[in-house]
MDTraj code that builds the backbone (N, CA, C; nanometers):
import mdtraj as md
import numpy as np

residues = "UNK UNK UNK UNK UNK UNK UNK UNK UNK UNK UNK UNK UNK UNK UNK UNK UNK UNK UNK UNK UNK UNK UNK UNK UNK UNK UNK UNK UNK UNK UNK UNK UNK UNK UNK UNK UNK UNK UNK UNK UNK UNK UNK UNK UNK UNK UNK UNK UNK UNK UNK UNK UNK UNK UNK UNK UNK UNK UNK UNK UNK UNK UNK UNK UNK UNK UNK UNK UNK UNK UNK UNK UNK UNK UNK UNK UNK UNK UNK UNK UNK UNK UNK UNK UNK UNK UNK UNK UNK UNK UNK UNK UNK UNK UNK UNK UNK UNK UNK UNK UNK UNK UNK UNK UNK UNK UNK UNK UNK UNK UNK UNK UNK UNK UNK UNK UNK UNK UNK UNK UNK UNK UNK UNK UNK UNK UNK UNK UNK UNK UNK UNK UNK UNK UNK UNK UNK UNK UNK UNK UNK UNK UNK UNK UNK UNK UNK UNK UNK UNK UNK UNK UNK UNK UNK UNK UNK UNK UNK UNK UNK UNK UNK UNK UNK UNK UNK UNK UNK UNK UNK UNK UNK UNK UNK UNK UNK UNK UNK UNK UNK UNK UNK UNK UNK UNK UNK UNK UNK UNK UNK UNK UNK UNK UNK UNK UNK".split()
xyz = np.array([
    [0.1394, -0.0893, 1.5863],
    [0.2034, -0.0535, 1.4593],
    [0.3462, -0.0057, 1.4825],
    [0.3799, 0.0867, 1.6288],
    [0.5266, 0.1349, 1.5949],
    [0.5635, -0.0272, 1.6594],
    [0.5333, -0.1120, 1.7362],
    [0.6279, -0.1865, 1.7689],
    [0.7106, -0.2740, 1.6504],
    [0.5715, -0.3204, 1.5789],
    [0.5887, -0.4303, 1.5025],
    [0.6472, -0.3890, 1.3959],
    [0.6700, -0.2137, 1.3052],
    [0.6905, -0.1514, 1.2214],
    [0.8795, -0.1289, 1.2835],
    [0.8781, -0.1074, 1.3812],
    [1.0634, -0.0770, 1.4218],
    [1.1061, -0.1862, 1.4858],
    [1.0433, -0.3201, 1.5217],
    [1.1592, -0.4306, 1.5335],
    [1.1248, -0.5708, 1.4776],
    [1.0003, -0.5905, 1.3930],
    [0.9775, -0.6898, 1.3703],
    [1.0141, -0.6454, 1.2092],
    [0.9476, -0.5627, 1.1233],
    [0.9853, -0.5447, 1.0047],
    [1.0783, -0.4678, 0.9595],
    [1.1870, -0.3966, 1.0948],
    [1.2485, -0.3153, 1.0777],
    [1.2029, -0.1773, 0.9856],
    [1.1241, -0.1251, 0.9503],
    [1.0822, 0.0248, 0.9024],
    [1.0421, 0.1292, 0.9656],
    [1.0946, 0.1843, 0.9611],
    [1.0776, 0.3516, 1.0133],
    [0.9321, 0.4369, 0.9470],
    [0.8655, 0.4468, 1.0470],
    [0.7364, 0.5116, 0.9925],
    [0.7363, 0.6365, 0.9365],
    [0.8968, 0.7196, 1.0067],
    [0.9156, 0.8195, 0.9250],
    [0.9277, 0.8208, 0.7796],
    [0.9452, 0.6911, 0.7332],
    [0.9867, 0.6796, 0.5882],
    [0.8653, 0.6700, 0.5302],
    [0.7475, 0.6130, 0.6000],
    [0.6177, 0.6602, 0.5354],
    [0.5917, 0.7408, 0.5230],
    [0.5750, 0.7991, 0.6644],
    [0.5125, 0.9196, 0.6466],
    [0.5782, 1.0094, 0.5178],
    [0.7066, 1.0017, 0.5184],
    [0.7704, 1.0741, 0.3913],
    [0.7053, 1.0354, 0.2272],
    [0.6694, 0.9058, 0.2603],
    [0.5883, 0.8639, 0.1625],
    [0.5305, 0.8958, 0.1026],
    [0.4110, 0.9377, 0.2544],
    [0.2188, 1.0327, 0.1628],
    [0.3186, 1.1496, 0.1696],
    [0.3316, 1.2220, 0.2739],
    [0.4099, 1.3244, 0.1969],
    [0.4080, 1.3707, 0.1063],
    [0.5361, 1.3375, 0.0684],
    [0.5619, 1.3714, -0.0593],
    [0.5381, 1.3466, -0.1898],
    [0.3918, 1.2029, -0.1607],
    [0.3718, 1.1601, -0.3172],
    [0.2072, 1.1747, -0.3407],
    [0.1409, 1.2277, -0.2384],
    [0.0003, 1.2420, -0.2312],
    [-0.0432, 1.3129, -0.3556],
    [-0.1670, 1.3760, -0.4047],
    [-0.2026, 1.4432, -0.4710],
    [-0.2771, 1.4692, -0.4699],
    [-0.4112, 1.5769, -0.5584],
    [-0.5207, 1.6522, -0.4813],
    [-0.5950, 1.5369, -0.5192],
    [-0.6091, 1.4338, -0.6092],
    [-0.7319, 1.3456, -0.6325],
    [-0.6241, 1.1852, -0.6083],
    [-0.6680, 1.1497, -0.5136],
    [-0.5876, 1.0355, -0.4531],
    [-0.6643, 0.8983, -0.4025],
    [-0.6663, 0.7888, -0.4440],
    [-0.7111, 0.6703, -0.3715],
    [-0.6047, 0.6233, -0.2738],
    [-0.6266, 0.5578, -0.1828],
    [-0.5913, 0.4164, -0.0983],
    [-0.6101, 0.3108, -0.0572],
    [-0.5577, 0.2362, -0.1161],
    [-0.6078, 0.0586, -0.1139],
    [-0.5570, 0.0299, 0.0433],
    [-0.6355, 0.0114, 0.0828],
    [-0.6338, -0.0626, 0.2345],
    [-0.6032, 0.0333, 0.3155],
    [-0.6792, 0.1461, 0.3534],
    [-0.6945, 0.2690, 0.4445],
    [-0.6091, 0.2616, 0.5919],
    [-0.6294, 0.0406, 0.6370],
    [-0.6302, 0.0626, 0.7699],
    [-0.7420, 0.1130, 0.8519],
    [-0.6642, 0.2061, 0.9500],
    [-0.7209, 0.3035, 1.0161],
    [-0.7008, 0.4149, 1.0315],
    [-0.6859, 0.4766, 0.8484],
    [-0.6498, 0.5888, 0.8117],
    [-0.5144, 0.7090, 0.9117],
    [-0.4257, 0.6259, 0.9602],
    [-0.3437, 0.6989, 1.0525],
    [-0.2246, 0.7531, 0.9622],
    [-0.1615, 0.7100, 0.8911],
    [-0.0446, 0.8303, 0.7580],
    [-0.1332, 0.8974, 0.7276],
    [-0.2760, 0.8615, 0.7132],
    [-0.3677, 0.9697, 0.5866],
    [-0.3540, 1.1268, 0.6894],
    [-0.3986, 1.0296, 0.8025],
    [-0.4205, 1.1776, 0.8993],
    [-0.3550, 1.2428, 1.0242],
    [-0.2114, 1.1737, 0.9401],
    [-0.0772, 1.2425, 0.9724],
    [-0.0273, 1.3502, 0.8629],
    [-0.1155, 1.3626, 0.7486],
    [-0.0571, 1.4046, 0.6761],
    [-0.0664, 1.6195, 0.6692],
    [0.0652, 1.6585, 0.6495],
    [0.0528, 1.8037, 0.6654],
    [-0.0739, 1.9251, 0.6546],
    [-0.0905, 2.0130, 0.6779],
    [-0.2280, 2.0968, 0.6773],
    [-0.2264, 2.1384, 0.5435],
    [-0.1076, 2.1625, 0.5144],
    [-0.1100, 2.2394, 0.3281],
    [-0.0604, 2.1553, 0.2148],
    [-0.1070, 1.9688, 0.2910],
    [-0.1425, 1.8829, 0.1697],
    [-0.2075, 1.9163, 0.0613],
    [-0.1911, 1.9037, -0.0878],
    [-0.2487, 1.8894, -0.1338],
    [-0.4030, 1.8337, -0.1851],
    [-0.4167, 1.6863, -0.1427],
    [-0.4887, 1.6425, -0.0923],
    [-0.6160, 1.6710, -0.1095],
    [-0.7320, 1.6798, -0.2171],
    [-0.8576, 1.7409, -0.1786],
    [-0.9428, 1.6471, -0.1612],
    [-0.9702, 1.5363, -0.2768],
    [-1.0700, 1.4583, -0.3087],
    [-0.9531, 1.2857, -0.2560],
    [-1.0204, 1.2071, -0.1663],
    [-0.9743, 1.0713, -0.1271],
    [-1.1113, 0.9948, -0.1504],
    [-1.0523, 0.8718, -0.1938],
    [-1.0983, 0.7744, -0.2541],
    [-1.0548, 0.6273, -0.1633],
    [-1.1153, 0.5670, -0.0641],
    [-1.0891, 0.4331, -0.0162],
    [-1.1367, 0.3356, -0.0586],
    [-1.0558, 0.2562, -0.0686],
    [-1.1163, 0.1106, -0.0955],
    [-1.0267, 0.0184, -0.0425],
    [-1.1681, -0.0709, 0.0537],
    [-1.1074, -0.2221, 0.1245],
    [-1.2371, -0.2933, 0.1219],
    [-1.1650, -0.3872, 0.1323],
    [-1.3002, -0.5561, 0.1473],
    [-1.3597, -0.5221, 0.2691],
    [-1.3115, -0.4953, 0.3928],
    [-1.3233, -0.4231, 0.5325],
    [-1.4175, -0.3155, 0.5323],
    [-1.5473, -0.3377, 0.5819],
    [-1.6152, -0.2429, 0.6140],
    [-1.5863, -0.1176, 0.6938],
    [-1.5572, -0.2148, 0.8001],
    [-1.4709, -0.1300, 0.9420],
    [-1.4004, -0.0524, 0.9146],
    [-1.2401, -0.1161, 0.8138],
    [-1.1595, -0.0148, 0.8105],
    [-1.2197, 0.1369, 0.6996],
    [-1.3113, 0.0650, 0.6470],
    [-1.3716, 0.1975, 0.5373],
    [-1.4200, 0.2854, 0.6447],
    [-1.4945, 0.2795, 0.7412],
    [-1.5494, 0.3747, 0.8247],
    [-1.5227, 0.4496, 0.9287],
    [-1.4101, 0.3389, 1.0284],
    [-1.3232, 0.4209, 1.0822],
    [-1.2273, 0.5371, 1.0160],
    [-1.1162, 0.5282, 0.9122],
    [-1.1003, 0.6078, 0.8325],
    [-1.2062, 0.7291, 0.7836],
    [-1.2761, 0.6934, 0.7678],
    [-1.4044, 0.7871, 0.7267],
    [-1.3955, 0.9120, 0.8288],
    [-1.4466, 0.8364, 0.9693],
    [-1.4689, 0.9053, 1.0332],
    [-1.3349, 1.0197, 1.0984],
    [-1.2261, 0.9270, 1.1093],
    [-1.1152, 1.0045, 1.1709],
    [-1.0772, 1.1168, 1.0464],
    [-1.1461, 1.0986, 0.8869],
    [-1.0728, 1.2398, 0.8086],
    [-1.1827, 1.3155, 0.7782],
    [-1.3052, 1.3064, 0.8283],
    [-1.4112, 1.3519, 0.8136],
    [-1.4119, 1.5025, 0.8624],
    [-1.4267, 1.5890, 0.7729],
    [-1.4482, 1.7195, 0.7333],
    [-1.3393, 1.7695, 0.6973],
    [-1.1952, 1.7268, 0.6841],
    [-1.0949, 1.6968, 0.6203],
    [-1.0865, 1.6990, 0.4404],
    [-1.1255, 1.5935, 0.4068],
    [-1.1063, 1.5679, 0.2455],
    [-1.2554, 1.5184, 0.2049],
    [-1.2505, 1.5225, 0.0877],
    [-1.4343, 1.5073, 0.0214],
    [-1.4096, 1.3628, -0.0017],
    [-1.4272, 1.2818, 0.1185],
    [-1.3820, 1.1096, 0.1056],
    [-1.5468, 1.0279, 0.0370],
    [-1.4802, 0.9362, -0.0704],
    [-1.5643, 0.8363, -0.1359],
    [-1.5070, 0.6980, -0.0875],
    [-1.5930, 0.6198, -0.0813],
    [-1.5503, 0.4626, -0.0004],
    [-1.6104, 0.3714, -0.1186],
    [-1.5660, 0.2896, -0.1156],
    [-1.5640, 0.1374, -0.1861],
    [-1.5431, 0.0193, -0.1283],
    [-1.6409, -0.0803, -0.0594],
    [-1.5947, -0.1847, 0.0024],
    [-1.6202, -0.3031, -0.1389],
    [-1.4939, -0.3785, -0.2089],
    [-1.4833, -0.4368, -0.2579],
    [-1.3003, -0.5234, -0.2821],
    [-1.2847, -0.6160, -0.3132],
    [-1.1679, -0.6595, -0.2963],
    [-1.0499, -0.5908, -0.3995],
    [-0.9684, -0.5583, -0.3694],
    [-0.8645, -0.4650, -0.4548],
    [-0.8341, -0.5286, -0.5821],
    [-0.8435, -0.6184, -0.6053],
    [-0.7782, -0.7356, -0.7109],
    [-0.9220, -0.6959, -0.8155],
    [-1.0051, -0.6949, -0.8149],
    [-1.1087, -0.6428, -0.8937],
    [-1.1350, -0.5249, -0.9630],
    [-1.1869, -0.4929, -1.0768],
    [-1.1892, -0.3352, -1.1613],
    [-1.1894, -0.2721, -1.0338],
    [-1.1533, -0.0810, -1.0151],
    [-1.1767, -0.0279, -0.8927],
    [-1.2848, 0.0457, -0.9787],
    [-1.3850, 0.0999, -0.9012],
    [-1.5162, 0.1921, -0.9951],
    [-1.4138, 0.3320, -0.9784],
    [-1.3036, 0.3861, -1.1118],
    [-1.2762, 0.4992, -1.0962],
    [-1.2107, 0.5110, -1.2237],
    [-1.2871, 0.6409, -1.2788],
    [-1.2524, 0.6365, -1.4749],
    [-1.0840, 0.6172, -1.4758],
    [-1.0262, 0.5752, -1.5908],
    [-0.9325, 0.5482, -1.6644],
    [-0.8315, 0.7350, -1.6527],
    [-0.7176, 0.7595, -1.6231],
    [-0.6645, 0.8717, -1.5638],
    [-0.7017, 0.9679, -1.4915],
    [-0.7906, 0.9152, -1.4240],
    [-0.8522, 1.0153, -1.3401],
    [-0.7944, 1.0681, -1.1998],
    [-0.6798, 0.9656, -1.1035],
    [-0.6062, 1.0024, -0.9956],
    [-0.5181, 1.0968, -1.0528],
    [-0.4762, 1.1337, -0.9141],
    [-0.3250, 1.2208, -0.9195],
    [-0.2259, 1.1209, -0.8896],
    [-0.2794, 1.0005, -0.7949],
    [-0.1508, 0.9352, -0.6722],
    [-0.2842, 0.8094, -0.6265],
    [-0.1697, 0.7207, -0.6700],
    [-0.2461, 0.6016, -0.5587],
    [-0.1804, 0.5612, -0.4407],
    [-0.1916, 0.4858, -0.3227],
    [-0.1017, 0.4490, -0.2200],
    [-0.1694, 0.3043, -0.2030],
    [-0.0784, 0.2260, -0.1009],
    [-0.1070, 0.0824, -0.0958],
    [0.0022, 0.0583, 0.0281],
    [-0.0418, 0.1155, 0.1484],
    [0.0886, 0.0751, 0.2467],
    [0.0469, -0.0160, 0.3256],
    [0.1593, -0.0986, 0.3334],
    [0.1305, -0.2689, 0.4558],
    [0.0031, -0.3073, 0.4534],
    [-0.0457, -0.3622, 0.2658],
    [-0.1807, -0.4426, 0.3025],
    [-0.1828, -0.5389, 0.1953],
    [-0.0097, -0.5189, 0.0801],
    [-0.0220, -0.5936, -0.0328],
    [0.0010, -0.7395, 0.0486],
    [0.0579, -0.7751, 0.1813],
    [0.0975, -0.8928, 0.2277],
    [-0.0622, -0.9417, 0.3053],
    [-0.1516, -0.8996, 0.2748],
    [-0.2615, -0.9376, 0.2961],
    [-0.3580, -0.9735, 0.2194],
    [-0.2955, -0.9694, 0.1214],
    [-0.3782, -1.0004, -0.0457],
    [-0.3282, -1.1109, -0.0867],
    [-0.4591, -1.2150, -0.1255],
    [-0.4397, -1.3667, -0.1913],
    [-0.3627, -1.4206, -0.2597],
    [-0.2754, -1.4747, -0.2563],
    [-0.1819, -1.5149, -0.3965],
    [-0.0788, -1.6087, -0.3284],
    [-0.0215, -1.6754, -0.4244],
    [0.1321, -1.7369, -0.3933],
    [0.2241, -1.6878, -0.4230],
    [0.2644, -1.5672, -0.4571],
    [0.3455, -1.4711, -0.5173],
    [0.2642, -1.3748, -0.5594],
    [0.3752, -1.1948, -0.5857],
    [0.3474, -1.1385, -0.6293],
    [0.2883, -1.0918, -0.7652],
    [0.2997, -1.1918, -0.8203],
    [0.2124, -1.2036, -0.9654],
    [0.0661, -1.2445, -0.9351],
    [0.0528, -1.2869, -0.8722],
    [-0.1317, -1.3563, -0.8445],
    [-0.1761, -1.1980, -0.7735],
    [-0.0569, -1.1064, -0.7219],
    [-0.1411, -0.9667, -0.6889],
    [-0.1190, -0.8900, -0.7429],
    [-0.0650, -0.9052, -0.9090],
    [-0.0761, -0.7816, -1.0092],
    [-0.1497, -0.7329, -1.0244],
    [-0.2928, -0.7862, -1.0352],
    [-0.4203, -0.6928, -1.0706],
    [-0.4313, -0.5754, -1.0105],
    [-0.3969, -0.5653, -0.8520],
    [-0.3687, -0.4134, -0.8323],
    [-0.2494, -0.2892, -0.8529],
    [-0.1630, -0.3718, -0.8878],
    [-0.0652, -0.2891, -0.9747],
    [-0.1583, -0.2215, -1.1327],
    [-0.1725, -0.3221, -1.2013],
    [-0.2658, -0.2826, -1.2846],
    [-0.3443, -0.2000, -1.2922],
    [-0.4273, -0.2048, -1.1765],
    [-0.5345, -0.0987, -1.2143],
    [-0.5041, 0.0329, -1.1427],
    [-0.4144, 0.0110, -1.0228],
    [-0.3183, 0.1454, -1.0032],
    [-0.3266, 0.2157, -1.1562],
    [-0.2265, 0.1298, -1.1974],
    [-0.2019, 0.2075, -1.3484],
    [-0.3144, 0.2147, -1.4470],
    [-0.3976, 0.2122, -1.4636],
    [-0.5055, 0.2606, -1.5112],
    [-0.5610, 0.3524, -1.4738],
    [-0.5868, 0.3748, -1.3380],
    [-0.6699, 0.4813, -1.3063],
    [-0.5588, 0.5835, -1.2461],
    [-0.4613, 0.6208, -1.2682],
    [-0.3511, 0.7434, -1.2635],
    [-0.4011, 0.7800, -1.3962],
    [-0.3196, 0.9376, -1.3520],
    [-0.2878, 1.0240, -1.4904],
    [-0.1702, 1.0192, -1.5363],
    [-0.1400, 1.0960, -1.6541],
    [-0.0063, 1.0743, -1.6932],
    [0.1316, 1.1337, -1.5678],
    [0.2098, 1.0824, -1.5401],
    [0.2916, 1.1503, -1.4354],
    [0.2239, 1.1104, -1.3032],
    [0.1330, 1.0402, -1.2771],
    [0.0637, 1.0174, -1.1392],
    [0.1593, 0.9034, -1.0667],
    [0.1716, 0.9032, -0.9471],
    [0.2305, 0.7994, -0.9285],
    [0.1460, 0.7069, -0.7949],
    [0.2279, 0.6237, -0.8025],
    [0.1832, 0.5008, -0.7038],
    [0.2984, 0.4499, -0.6078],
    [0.2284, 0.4805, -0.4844],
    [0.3177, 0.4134, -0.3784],
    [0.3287, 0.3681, -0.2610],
    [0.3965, 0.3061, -0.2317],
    [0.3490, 0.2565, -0.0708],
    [0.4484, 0.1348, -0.0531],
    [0.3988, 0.0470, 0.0584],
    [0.5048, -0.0575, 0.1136],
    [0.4290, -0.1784, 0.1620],
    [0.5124, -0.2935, 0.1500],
    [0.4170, -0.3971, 0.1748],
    [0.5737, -0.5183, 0.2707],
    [0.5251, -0.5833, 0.3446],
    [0.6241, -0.6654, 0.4366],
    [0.6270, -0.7843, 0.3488],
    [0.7359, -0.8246, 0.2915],
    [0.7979, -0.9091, 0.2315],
    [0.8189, -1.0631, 0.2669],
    [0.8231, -1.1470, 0.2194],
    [0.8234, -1.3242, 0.3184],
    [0.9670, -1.3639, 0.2218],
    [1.0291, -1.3761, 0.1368],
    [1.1448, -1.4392, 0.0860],
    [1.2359, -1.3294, 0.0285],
    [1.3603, -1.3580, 0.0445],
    [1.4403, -1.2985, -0.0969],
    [1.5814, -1.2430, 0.0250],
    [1.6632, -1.3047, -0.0684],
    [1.8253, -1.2760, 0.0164],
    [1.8460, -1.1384, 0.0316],
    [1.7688, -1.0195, -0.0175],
    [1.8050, -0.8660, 0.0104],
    [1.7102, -0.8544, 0.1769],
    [1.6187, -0.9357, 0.1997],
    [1.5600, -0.8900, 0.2993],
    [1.6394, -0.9144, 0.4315],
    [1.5650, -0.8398, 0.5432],
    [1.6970, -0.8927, 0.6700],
    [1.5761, -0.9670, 0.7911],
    [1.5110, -1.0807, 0.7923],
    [1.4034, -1.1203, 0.8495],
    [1.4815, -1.1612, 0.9943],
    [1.4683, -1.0815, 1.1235],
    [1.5379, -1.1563, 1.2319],
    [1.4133, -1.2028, 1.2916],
    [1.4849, -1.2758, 1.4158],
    [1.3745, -1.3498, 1.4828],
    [1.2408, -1.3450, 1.5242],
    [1.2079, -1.2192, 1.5552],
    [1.0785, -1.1437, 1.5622],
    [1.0061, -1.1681, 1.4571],
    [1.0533, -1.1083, 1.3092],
    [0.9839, -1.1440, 1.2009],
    [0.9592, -1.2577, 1.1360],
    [1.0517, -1.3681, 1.1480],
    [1.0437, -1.5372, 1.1324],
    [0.8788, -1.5557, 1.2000],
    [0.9077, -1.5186, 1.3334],
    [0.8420, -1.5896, 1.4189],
    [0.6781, -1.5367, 1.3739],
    [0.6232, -1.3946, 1.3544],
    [0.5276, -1.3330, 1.3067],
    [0.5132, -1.3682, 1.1947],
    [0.5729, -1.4026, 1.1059],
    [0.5515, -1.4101, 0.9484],
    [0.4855, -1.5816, 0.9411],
    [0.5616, -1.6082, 1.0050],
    [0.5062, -1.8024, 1.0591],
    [0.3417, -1.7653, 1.1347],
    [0.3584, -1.7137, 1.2243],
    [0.2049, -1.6981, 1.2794],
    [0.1148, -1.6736, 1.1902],
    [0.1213, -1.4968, 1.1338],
    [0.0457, -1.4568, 1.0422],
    [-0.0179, -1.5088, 0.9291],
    [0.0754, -1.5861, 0.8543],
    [0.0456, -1.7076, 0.7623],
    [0.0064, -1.8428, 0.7566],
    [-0.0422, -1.8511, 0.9266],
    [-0.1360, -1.9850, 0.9607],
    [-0.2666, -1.9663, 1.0378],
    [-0.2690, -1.8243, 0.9397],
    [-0.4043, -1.7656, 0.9918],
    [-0.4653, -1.7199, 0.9243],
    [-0.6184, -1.7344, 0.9282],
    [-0.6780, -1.7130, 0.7976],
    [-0.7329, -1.5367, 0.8060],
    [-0.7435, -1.4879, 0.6687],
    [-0.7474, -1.3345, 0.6914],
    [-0.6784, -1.2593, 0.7596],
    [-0.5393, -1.2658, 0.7372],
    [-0.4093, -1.2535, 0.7965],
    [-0.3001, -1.1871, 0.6938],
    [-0.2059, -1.2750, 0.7174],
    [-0.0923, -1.2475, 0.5669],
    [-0.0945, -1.3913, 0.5316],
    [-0.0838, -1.3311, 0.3626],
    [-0.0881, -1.4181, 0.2949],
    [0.0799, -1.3803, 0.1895],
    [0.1928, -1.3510, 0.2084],
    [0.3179, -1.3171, 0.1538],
    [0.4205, -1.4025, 0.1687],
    [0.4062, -1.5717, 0.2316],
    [0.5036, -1.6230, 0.1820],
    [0.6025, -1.6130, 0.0769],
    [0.5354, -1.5988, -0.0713],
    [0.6259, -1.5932, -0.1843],
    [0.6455, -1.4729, -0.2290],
    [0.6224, -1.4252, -0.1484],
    [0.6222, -1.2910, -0.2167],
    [0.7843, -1.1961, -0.1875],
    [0.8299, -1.1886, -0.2908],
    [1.0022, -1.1162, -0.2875],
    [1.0339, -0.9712, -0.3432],
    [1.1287, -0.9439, -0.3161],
    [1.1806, -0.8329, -0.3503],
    [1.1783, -0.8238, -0.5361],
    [1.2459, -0.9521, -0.5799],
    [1.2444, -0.8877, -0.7059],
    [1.1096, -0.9225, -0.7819],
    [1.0103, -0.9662, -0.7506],
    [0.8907, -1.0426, -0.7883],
    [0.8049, -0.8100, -0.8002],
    [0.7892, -0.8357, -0.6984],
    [0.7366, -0.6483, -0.6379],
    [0.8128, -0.6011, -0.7728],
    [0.9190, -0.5962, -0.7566],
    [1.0009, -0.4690, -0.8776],
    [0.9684, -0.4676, -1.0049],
    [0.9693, -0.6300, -1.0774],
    [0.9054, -0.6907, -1.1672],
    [0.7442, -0.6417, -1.2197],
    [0.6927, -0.6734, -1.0912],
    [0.5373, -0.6362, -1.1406],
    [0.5474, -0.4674, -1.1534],
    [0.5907, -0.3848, -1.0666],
    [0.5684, -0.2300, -1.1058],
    [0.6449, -0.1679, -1.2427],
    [0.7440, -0.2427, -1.2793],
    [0.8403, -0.2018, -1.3538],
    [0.7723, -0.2090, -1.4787],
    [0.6810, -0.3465, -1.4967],
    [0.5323, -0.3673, -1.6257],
    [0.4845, -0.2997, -1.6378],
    [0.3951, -0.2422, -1.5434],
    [0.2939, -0.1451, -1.5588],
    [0.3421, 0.0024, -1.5289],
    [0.4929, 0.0653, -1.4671],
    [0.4934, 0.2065, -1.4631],
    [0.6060, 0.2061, -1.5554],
    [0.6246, 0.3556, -1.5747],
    [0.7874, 0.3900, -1.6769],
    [0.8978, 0.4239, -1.5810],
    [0.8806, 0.4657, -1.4590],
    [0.9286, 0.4847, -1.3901],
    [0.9643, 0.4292, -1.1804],
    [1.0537, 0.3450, -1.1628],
    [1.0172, 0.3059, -1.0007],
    [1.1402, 0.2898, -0.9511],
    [1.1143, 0.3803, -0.8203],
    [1.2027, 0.3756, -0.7284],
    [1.2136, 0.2776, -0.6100],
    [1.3070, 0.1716, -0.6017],
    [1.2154, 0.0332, -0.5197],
    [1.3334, 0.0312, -0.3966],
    [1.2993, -0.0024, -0.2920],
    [1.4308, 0.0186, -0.1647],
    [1.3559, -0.1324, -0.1275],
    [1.4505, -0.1900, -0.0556],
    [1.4295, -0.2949, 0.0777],
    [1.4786, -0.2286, 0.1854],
    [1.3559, -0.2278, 0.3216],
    [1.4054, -0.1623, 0.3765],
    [1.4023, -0.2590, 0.5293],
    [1.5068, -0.3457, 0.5920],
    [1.4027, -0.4285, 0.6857],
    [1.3968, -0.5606, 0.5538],
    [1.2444, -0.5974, 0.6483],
    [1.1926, -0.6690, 0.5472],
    [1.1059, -0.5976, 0.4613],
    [1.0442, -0.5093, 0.4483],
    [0.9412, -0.4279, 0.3250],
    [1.0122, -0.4019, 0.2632],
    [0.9468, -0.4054, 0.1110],
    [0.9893, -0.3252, 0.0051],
    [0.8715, -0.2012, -0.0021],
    [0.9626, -0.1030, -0.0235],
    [0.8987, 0.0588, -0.0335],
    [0.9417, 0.1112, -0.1541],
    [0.8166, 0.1270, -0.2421],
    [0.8450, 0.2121, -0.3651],
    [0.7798, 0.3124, -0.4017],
    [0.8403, 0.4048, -0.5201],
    [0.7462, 0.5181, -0.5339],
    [0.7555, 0.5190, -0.6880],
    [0.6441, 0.4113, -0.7884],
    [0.6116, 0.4410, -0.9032],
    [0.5321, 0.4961, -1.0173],
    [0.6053, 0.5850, -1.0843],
    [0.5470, 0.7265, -1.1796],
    [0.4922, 0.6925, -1.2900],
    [0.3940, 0.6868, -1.3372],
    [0.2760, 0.6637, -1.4369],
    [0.3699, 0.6850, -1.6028],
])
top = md.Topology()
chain = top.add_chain()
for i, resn in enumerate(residues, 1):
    res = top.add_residue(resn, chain, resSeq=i)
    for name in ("N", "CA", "C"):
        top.add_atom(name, md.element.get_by_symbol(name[0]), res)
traj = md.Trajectory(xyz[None], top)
């Protein structure tokens, strides 16, 4: 993760981590956990009480599990993100979604609105949503050779990345629908945003 995060996609993990940080909240989901490593980087006097995972990934539901276990009062969901999430209508504080929207089905970022969507459904008023996803087109991005070359691999592989079409202003577009408020950077090749319910 630091290799491929500081020279293939150019991003600074510090900028995540600033991410949960500062946008977590005491009742929080995360779409695509990983292997829960920002979650459990995150400060001792997080907010943070009640976490909520959900991935298609068994594995990553359980590893996570286990590494925040006795930590936060964690609930798991193995089902595909693009689908209703089982979690009432304003009920988060904060959703997150870091480096897993380029792993979700589509030919563009519109075929992966549904989880923008239901982000925004299941926030409260003022809740926000955020995170970062590695980008495949768009003249703001800076893709050097490393990332050509990975983004070509990754995408001739199945259960991989799937972000060919997926761009900078396509991302801004879809959050800008569903929140009132978004802060959108290119950073590298990811776009990193932080949008307010």
């Amino acid at each position: 993760m630091w290799f491929s995060h500081a020279f293939a996609w150019q991003v600074p993990n510090s900028l995540l981590h600033r991410n949960h940080r500062d946008n977590v909240g005491p009742s929080h989901l995360t779409v695509g956990p990983g292997n829960g490593y920002f979650l459990s980087k995150l400060p001792k006097d997080t907010p943070l009480r009640t976490l909520h995972l959900l991935d298609l990934n068994p594995a990553c539901l359980e590893i996570t599990r286990k590494r925040l276990s006795g930590r936060f009062d964690i609930r798991t969901t193995e089902q595909d993100a693009l689908k209703p999430w089982p979690v009432e209508p304003e009920s988060l504080d904060s959703v997150d979604s870091h480096m897993m929207l380029h792993t979700v089905r589509g030919k563009d970022m519109w075929d992966k609105e549904p989880l923008m969507a239901e982000a925004a459904r299941a926030l409260k008023p003022g809740g926000r949503f955020f995170g970062c996803t590695v980008l495949g087109k768009g003249d703001e991005l800076r893709i050097n050779a490393l990332a050509r070359r990975l983004l070509d691999l990754y995408n001739s592989q199945e259960n991989t990345f799937c972000n060919l079409g997926d761009s900078p202003e396509d991302l801004r577009k879809v959050l800008e629908k569903h929140f009132s408020t978004v802060d959108f950077q290119v950073v590298g090749t990811v776009g990193v945003w932080v949008a307010t319910k």
